[in-house]
N, C-alpha and C positions, 0 to 999 in steps of 0.2 A: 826281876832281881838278877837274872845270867847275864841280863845286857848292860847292868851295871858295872859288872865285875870287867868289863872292858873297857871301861872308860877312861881309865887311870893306864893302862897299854896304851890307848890310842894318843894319846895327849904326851905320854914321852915319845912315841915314834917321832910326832911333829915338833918337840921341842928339841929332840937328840939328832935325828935327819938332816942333815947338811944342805940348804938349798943350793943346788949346781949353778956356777957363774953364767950370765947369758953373752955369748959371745960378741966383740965388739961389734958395734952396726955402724959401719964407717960412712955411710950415704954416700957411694960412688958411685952405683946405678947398677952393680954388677950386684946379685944376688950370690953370697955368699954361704958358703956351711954354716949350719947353724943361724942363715937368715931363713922367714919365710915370705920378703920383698925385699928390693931396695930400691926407691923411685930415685934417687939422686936428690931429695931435697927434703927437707928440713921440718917439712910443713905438718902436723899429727893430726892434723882434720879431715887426710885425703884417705884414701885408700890403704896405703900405708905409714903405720905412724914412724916417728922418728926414729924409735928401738927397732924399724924391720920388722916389725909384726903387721899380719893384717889385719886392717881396723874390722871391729866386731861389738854388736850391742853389750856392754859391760865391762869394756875398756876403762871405762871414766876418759873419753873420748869424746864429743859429740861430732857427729862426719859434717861437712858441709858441702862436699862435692856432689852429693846427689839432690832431684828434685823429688819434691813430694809425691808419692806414689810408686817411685823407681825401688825396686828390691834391694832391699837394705838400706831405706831411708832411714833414718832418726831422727827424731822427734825432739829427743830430753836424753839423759845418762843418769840411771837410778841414783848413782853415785853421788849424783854431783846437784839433783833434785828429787826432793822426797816423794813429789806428784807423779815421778814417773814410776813406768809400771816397767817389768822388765824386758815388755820386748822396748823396749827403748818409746814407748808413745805413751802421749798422757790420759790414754781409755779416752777418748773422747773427739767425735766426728770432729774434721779439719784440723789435726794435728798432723795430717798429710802420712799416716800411718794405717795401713787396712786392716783394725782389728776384727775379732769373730764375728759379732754383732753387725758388722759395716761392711757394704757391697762392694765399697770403692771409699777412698778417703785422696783427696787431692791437693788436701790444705789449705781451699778456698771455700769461699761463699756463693760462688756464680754457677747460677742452676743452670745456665744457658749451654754450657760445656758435657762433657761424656761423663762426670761425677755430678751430682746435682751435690746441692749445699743440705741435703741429709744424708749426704754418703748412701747415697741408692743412684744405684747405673743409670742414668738417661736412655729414655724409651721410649717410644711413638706411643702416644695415647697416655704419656703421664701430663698433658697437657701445658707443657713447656716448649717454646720451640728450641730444637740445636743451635747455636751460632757459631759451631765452631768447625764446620765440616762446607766445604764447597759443594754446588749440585756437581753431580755423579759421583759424591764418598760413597760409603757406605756411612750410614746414620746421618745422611744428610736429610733435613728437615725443610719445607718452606711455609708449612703450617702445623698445629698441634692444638686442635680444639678438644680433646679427652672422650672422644665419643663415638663410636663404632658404626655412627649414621653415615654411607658412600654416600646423600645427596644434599648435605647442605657443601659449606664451599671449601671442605676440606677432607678429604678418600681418607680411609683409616692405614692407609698409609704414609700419611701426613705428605703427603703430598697438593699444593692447592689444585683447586677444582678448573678444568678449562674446557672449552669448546673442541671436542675429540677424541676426551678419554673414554667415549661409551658409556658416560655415568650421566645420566639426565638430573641435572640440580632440582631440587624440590622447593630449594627456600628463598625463590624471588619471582616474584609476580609479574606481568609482564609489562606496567604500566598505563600509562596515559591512552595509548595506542592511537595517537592524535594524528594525523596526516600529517608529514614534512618531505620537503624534498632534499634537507642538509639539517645537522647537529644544532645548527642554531637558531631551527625555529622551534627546537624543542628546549622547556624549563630544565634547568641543570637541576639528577643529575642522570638525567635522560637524553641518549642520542637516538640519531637517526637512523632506521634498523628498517629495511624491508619497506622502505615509505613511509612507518611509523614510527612514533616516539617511544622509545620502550628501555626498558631497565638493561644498560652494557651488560650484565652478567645473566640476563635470564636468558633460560633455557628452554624450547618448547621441545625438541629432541635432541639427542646426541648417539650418530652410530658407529662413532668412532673413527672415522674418517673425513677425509677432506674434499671427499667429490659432492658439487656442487648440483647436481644431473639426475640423485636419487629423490627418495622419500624428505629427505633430510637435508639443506642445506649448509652448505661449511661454513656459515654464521650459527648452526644451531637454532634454525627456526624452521619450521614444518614449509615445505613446498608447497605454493600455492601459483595457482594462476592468477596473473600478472607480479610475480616478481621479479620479469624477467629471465628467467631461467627455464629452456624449454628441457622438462622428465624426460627421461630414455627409461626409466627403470617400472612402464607400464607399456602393456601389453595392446595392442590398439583395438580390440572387442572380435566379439563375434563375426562384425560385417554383413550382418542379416539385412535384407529390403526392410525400411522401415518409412512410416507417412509421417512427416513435421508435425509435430503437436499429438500425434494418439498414443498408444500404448501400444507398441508391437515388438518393443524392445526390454530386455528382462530388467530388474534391479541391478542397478551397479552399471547400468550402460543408457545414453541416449543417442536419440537423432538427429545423425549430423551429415548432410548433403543427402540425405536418405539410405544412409546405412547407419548400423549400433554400432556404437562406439563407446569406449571404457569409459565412464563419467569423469576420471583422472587421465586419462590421455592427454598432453596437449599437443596441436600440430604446429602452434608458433606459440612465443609471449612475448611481446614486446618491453612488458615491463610499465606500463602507462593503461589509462580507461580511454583513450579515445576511440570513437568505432566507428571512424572515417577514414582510416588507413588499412593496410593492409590484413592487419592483426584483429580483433574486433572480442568482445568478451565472449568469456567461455574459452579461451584461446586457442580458438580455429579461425582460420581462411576469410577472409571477407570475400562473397561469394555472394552471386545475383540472385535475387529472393530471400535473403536473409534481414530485411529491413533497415539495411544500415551503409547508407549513401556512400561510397567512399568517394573521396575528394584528391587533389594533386593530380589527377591524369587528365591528359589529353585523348577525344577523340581518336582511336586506332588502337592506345597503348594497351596493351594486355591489362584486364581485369577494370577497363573505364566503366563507368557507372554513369548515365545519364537522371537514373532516377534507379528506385529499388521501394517498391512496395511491401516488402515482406511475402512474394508469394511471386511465380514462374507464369502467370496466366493475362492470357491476352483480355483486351475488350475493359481494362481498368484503367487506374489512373497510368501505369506502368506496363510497357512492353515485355513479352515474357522473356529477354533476352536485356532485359534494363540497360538497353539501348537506344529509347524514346519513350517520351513523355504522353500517353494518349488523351488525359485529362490536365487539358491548358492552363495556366493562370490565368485569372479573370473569369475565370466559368462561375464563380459564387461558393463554389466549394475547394475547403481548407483539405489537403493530404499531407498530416502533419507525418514527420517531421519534413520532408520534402518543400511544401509552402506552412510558413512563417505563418500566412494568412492569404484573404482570398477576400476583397470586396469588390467582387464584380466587374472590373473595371483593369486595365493594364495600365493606367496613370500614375505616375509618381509626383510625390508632394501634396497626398492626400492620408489617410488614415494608414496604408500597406503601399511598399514597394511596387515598384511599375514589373518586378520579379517575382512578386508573391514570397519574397526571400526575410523581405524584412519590415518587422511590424512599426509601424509610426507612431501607435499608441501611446506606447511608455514615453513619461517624461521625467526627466530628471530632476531629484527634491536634494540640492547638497545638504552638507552636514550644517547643524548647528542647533543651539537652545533657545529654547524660550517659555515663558510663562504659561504654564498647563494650567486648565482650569477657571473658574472667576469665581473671584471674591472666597468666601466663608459658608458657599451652600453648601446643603445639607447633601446631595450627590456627585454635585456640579463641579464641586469646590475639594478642599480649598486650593487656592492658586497656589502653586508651587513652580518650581523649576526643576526642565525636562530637558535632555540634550541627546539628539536623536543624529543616527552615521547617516549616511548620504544613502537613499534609493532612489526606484523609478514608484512611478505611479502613472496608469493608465490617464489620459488625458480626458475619457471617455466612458460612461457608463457601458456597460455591455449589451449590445441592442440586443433585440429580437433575430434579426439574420445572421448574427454572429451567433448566437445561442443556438440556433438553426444548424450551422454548422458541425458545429459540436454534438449535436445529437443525431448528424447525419453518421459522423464515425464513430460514433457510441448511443446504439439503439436499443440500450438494456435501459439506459435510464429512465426514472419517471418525466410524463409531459408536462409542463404545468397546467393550473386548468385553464380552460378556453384556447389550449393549442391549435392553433390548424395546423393539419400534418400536411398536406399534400397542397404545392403553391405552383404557378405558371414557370417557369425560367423565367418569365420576364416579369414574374411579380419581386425577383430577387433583388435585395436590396432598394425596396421603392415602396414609398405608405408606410404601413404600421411594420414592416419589416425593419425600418430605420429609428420607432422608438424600442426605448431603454427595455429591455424583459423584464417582466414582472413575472410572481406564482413562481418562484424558486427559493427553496429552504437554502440555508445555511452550509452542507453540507454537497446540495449541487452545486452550488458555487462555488464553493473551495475546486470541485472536481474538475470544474470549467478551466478554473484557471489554472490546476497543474495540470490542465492537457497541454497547456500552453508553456509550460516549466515556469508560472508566475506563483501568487499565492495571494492571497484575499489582504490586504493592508491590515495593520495591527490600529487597536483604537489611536494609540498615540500616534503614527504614521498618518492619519485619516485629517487627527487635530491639525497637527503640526505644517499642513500640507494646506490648510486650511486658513488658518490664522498667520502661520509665516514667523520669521524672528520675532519681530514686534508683538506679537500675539490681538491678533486688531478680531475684534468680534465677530468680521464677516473674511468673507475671501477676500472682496474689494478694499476691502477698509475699514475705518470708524463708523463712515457713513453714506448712503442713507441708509434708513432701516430697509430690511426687505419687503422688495415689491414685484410683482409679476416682471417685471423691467429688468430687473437685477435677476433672480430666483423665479424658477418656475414652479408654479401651485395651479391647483382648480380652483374655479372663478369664484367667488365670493362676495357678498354684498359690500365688504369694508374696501374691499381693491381701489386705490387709488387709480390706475391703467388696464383698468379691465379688458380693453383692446389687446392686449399684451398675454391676459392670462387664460392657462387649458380651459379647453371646458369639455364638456359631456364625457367625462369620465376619464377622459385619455390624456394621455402626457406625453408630450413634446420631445421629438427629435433633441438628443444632447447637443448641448453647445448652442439651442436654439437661445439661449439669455447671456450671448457673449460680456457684454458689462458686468458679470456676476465672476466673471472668472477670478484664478488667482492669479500673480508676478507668472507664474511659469507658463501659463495659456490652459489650466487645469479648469475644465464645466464639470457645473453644475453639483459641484459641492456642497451646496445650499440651494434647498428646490429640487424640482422634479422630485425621481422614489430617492426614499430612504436606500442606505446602502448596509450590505451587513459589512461586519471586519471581522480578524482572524481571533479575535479578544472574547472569550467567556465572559458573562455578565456576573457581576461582583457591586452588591450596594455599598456607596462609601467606599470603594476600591481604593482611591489615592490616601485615607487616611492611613491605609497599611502600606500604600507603598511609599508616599514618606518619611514612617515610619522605618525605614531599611536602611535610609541616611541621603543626605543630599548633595549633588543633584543626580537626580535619576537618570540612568544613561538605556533608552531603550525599552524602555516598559511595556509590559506584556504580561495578559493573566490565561493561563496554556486552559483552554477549551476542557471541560469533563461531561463525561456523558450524563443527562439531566438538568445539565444549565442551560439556561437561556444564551442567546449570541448577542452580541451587543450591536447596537445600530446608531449610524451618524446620518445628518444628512438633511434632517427636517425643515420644511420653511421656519427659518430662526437663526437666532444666533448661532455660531459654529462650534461653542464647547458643549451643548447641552446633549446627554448621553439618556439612549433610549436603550430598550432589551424587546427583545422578541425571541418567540419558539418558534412558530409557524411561517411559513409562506403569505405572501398579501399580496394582493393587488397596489399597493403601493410601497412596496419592498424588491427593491433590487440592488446590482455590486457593481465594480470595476475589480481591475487585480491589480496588485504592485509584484514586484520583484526587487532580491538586494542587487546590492552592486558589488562585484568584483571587489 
């Protein structure tokens, strides 16, 4: 009620009170008495309005010289809009006005900026990137995935992920890891890394730096011998006397020229597998006694190799200074890898080189297809189409002197039965030394032949080699059927040329049924023993494997321990498939190898 009695005072002060004239605001640019501006111009949107006053939220003005965000923007004029609130903005994110509620207000929509489009400040980890800041601003951004993980491909300082920040990436695998020697023999989108085909972005370490000489690679891949790049950042070992091949050196060190050395030491890397040069695996020295020929030198030049047995000792195939050869070619005995082969003899344009360099056996099967199988049998069948790349295939069953061989320089293996171990020199390579070996399982066979760096022929290799494009029944052809003539077998009452075929048990010298051959000069594909191949036995095999789709390029069923091996080879037609477990007396192999 007191504050009443005032209300009737206050209301004649303001109607009896004379409002004071506001001085003229002549717009000359000179600030006058009684002005508080004068810009020289006319315009009541700027800073100051036309009367020389400065503009101010509730002028009934709205400014237009400033940007959204700038102190003392305006939005709206209460005055002049019901929506607006008094500080001159309409309460509501992107009116370009920073009310309480709002971080930042900039008048826009575009989160990509220092305002985002909810009037909250732009910040690393709000999972937006900046686009409005160059690298080195401050709040410059290049990524912004919302997550405080340093190893996937963006540091939680948003900054993206590279090969040297010291942050080893977590989240990329390292691929294919395929051998290449350039980008383009690797599936995009994989390049050529270290030799291998590997994911551009993966990491196997990162130490932060760029030297290429440590633990760590300046591509970000773990230092390995042969990439090239010989370590300084390992210590060279103990250097204790130590004997090649025992244990006299601690963990973490081996035997190398007969001292310990670091197991990561290297003393060269070339960068390549070949161990005929200078560099050799393990990346150390190529050095006399270390089994591995080096090649390019002449007689005199430092580090020439005439031979290298693996060992420093006289009275072998190798001088202990592998300087000369003490065990000749032609003597009967293979000292692989040095001879190729060894059949007795220094002639060339017979089975081995007149060098013992180079084996004459393999023959070459080119590429191409043709009809696997006959007819709709129940094992044999059904004929399909098979298209097989070009290899070799020994010309030759594997004799007895040759198997000989082989178990002179690998004398852990079993004998077969009825071995003779102990023969004249001059029983070498002559009689029963020149037929096919029998009494060998499946598995010393394989062994035989990767002594030789070959492999046992795949069934479809065996056919294919057999029959030829045409797919003709026999090696020879359509016809005749086989006959001792053609195919060697033991003698038989049916034999049309029994003159022609084995008898009392024994089988024939290979190639002894030259007519039976294939196009490329290949015996005794048919006849003589059975052969194994590199193929698991599987009944009904081709119904599943044309079931995979046609045509078949390569076929091959991969060996598991408890199957039977499969067998070609029988007096017969040339697609019928046998199985065996055991060893026989009428069970032997050749080898193939691919090609290049």
């Amino acid at each position: 009620m007191k504050l009443m009695r005032w209300v009737p005072i206050v209301c004649l002060w303001i109607h009896c009170t004379p409002i004071p004239d506001l001085p003229l605001c002549n717009l000359d640019g000179v600030i006058d008495e009684g002005e508080e501006c004068d810009d020289g111009n006319s315009d009541p949107a700027d800073a100051c309005t036309n009367l020389c006053r400065l503009a101010r939220c509730g002028d009934g003005v709205v400014r237009i010289d400033l940007d959204p965000g700038v102190t003392d923007y305006e939005a709206c004029e209460a005055t002049l809009d019901s929506d607006c609130n008094l500080r001159c903005s309409f309460d509501r994110c992107g009116d370009g006005v920073k009310d309480t509620d709002e971080e930042c207000d900039d008048a826009n929509d575009n989160d990509a900026d220092a305002c985002r489009g909810n009037c909250e400040k732009a910040s690393c980890g709000d999972g937006v990137i900046r686009l409005d800041k160059q690298p080195g601003e401050t709040g410059y951004e290049s990524c912004d995935d919302q997550n405080d993980n340093q190893e996937d491909g963006c540091t939680t300082a948003c900054d993206r992920h590279r090969c040297g920040d010291a942050i080893v990436r977590a989240d990329r695998t390292p691929g294919s890891q395929t051998p290449c020697s350039a980008s383009s023999d690797c599936e995009s989108p994989e390049v050529c890394r270290d030799g291998r085909c590997l994911d551009p972005l993966y990491e196997a370490c990162d130490d932060g730096n760029s030297e290429p000489t440590d633990n760590c690679s300046s591509d970000c891949l773990s230092a390995r011998c042969g990439d090239g790049v010989v370590r300084v950042d390992v210590d060279l070992g103990s250097e204790t006397v130590c004997r090649p091949g025992g244990d006299d050196c601690v963990v973490g060190e081996r035997c190398v020229a007969g001292r310990c050395t670091n197991e990561l030491y290297e003393f060269c890397d070339d960068g390549e597998s070949s161990n005929n040069d200078a560099c050799v695996e393990g990346c150390v020295f190529n050095r006399c006694g270390d089994g591995f020929l080096r090649e390019g030198l002449n007689p005199g030049d430092q580090g020439y190799e005439a031979c290298d047995d693996g060992n420093t000792e006289d009275g072998d195939y190798c001088s202990a200074d592998c300087q000369q050869v003490t065990s000749q070619c032609g003597d009967g005995v293979v000292v692989y890898p040095n001879e190729r082969c060894d059949d007795g003899n220094t002639l060339d344009l017979d089975d081995c080189g007149a060098d013992c360099r180079i084996d004459l056996l393999p023959v070459e099967i080119p590429a191409g297809c043709f009809e696997r199988g006959w007819g709709a049998s129940t094992d044999n069948g059904p004929a399909h189409q098979t298209c097989m790349s070009a290899y070799k295939l020994d010309r030759k069953e594997v004799t007895v002197g040759r198997y000989r061989q082989f178990l002179e320089t690998h004398p852990d293996y079993q004998r077969p039965e009825g071995w003779v171990e102990e023969i004249a020199e001059n029983q070498r390579f002559q009689g029963d030394e020149l037929k096919p070996v029998t009494q060998v399982g499946r598995a010393d066979a394989l062994a035989y032949c990767n002594w030789l760096d070959k492999t046992l022929p795949t069934e479809a290799q065996w056919e294919f080699a057999a029959r030829g494009p045409d797919a003709h029944p026999y090696p020879w052809g359509v016809s005749p059927t086989p006959s001792c003539g053609y195919a060697v077998r033991q003698l038989v009452n049916s034999d049309r040329d029994p003159e022609l075929c084995a008898r009392r048990g024994q089988w024939k010298p290979p190639c002894s049924a030259t007519d039976g051959n294939n196009a490329q000069g290949i015996c005794d594909l048919i006849g003589n023993v059975r052969e194994w191949t590199l193929d698991g036995y599987r009944f009904q095999v081709y119904t599943t494997q044309i079931a995979e789709g046609l045509p078949l390029n390569d076929p091959f069923v991969p060996f598991e321990e408890g199957m039977a091996g499969t067998l070609r080879g029988d007096f017969g037609a040339a697609y019928v498939r046998e199985n065996g477990r055991n060893p026989s007396s009428s069970i032997g192999f050749r080898c193939a190898e691919a090609m290049p």
